[in-house]
C-alpha positions as CSV (number, residue, x, y, z in Angstrom):
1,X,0.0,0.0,0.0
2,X,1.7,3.6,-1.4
3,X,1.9,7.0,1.3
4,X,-1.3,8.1,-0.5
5,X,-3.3,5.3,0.0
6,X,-2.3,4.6,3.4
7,X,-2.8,8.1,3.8
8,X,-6.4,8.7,2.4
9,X,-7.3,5.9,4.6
10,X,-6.4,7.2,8.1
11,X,-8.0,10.4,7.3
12,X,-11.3,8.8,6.2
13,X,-11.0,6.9,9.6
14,X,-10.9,10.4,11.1
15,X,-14.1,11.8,9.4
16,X,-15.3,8.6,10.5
17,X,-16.1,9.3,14.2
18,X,-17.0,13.3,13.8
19,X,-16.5,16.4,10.8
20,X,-12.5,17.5,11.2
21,X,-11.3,20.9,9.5
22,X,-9.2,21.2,7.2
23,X,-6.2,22.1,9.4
24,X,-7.0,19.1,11.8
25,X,-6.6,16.5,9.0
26,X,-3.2,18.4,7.9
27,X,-2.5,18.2,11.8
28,X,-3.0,14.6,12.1
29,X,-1.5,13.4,9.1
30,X,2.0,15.3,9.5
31,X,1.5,13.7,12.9
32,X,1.6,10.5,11.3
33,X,4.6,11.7,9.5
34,X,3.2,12.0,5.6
35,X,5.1,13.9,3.6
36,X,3.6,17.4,2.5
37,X,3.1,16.3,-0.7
38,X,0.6,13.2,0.6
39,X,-0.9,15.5,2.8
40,X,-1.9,18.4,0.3
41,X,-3.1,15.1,-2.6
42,X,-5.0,13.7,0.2
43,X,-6.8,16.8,1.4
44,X,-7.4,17.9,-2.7
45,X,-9.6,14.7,-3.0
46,X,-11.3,14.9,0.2
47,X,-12.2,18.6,-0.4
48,X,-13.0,17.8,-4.3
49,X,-15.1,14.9,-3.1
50,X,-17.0,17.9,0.3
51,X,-15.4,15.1,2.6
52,X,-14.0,17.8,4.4
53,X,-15.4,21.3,4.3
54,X,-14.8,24.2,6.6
55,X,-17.5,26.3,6.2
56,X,-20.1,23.0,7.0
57,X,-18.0,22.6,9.6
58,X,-18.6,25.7,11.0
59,X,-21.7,25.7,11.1
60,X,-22.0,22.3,12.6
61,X,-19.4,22.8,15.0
62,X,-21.6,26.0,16.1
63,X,-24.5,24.7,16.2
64,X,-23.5,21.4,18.5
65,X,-21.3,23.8,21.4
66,X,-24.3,25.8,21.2
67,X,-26.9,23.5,22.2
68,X,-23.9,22.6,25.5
69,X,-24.0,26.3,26.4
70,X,-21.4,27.8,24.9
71,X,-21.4,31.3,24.1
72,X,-19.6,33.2,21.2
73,X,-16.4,34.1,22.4
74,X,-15.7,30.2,23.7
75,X,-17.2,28.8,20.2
76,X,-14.8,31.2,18.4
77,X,-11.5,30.4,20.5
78,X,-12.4,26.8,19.6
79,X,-12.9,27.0,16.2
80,X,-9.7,29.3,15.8
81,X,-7.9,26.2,18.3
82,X,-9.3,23.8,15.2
83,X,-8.2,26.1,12.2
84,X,-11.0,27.1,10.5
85,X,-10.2,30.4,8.9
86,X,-11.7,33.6,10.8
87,X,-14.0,34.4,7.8
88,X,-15.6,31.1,7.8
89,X,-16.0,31.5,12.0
90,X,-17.7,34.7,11.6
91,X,-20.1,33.5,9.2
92,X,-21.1,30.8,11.3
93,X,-21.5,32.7,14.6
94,X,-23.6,35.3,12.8
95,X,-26.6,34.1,13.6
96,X,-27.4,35.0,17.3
97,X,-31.2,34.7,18.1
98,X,-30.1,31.1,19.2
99,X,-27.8,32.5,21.1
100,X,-29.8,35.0,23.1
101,X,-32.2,32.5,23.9
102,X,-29.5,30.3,24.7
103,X,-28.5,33.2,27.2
104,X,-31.4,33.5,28.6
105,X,-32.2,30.1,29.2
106,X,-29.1,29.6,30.8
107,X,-29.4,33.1,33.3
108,X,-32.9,31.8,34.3
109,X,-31.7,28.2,35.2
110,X,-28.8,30.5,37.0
111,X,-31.1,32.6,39.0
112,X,-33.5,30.2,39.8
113,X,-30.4,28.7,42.0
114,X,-29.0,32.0,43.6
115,X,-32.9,33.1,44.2
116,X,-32.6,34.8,47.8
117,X,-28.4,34.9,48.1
118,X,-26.6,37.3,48.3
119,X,-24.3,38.9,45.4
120,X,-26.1,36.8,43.3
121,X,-25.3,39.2,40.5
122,X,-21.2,38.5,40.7
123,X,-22.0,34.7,40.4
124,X,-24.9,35.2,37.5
125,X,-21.5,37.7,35.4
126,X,-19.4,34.8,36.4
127,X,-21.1,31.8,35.5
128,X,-22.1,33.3,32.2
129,X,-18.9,34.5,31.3
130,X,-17.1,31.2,31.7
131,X,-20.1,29.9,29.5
132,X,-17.8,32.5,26.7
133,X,-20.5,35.2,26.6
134,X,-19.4,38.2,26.3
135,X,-20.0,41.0,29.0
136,X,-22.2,43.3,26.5
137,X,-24.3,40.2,25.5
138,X,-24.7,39.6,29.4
139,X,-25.4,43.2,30.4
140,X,-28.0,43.5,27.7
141,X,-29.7,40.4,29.1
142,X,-29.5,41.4,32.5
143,X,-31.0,44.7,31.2
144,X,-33.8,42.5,29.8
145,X,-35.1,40.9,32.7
146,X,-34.9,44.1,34.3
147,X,-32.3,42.3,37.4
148,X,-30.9,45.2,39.5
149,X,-26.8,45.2,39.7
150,X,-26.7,46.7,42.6
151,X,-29.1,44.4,44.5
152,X,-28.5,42.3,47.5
153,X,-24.4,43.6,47.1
């Protein structure tokens, strides 16, 4: 069996278990010690064939950390971790009704917890902000259901 073949296997074996970007299957395969000439064949027929496609993977990347909780910013750091180019994140993250209901869903859950505590309002920024949403997105929400920042300091 030649580099190529041997090659083109191990990276259908990868696309087996989940969508990979394009610069995971480069990753993997130098890892594997291909040569760059393998490599760039390898990933011409998968991305002739829409094996591999960043944009799809975007978007489906996006749309599974979303329905875990994650907000923007973490979603982003992640797909810039996996390569995908910036251009391809932000089209994928533009769509942020999901994610504002995803916010809110997440800061009810939150409050129904901290109901009665005090500096429940550090927690709530906290919590939400590990989540990866960003501060305006959380101020705006707070603004929404009308929760006091300076109450129960």
């Amino acid at each position: 069996m030649n580099d190529y073949s041997s090659a083109l296997k191990y990276a259908f074996l990868l696309l087996k278990y989940r969508p990979r970007s394009t610069q995971e299957i480069t990753d993997r395969l130098a890892n594997k010690q291909y040569s760059p000439q393998v490599i760039k064949k390898v990933l011409a027929h998968l991305i002739q064939h829409r094996f591999v496609d960043d944009g799809q993977f975007a978007r489906l990347f996006v749309s599974s950390s979303s329905s875990k909780g994650w907000g923007k910013r973490k979603i982003a750091y992640a797909l810039h971790k996996l390569g995908v180019p910036k251009d391809l994140s932000a089209q994928a993250l533009n769509d942020d009704s999901y994610y504002r209901s995803r916010l809110n869903h997440l800061m009810e859950k939150k409050l129904e917890k901290l109901k009665g505590q005090k500096s429940a309002y550090p927690k709530l920024m906290r919590y939400l902000a590990s989540k990866g949403f960003d501060y305006n997105e959380i101020a705006r929400a707070l603004q929404e259901f009308k929760i006091d920042v300076y109450e129960n300091r």
